[in-house]
C-alpha positions in Angstrom: 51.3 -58.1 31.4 47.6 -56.6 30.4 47.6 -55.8 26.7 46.8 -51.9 26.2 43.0 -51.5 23.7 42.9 -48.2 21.7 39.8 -46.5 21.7 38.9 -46.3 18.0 35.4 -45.5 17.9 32.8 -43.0 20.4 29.2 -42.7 20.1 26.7 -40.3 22.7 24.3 -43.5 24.0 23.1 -41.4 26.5 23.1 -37.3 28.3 26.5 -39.2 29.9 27.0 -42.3 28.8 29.3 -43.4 26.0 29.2 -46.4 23.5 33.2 -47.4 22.5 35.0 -49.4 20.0 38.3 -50.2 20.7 40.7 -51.8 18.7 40.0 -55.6 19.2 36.2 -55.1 18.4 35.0 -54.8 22.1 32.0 -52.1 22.1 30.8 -51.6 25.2 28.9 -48.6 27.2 30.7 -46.3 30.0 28.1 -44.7 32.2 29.5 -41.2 33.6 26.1 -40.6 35.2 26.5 -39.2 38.8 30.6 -38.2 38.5 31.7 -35.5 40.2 33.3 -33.4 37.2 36.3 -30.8 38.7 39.0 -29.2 37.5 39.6 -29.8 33.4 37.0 -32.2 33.6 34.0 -29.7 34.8 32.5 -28.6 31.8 31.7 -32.6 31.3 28.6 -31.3 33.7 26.9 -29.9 30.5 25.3 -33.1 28.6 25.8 -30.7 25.1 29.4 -30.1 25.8 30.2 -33.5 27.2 28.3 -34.9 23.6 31.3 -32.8 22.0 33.7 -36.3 22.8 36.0 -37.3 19.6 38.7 -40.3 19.9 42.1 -38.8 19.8 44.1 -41.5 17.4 46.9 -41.4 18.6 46.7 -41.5 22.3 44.5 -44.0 21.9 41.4 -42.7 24.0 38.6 -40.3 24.2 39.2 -35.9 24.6 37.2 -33.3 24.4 38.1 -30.3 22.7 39.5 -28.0 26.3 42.2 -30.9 25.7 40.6 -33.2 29.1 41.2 -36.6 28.3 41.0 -40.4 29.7 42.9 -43.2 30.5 41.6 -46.2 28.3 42.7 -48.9 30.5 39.8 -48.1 32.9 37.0 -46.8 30.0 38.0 -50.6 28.4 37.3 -52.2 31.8 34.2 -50.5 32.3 33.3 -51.3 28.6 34.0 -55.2 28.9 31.8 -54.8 31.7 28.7 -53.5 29.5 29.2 -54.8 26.7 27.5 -54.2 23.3 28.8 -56.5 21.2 32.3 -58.5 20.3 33.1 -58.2 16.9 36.6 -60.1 15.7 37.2 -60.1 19.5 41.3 -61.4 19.8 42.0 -63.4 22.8 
């Protein structure tokens, strides 16, 4: 079974692009450049209101504040993918 990463950090790296923490010490970058934003997940279009990210503790992942929120599985996929740096990184 895949062990489950909390989000535990977020940082604006870019007008959509995120820099995470999660709780083994990956940081990586998730790119949302070029997404088609609907539904809760449209005002995302606006770089100022898609800055206004915060980690929600405990669920684990990113929100915004109209409540829109992600999975982590796929943010930590996409994060090992670019990563910034491992820091205490479990295996």
């Amino acid at each position: 079974m895949e062990q489950l990463h909390d989000v535990t950090g977020v940082e604006v790296s870019g007008k959509h692009r995120l820099r995470l923490t999660f709780d083994d010490g990956t940081v990586g970058e998730v790119d949302f450049a070029g997404r088609e934003w609907r539904g809760v997940f449209e005002p995302l279009v606006d770089p100022d209101y898609f800055a206004r990210v915060t980690v929600d503790p405990e669920a684990g992942t990113i929100t915004w504040p109209n409540g829109a929120d992600m999975a982590p599985e796929p943010l930590y996929a996409e994060a090992c993918r670019n990563l910034s740096r491992t820091v205490g990184a479990r295996q």
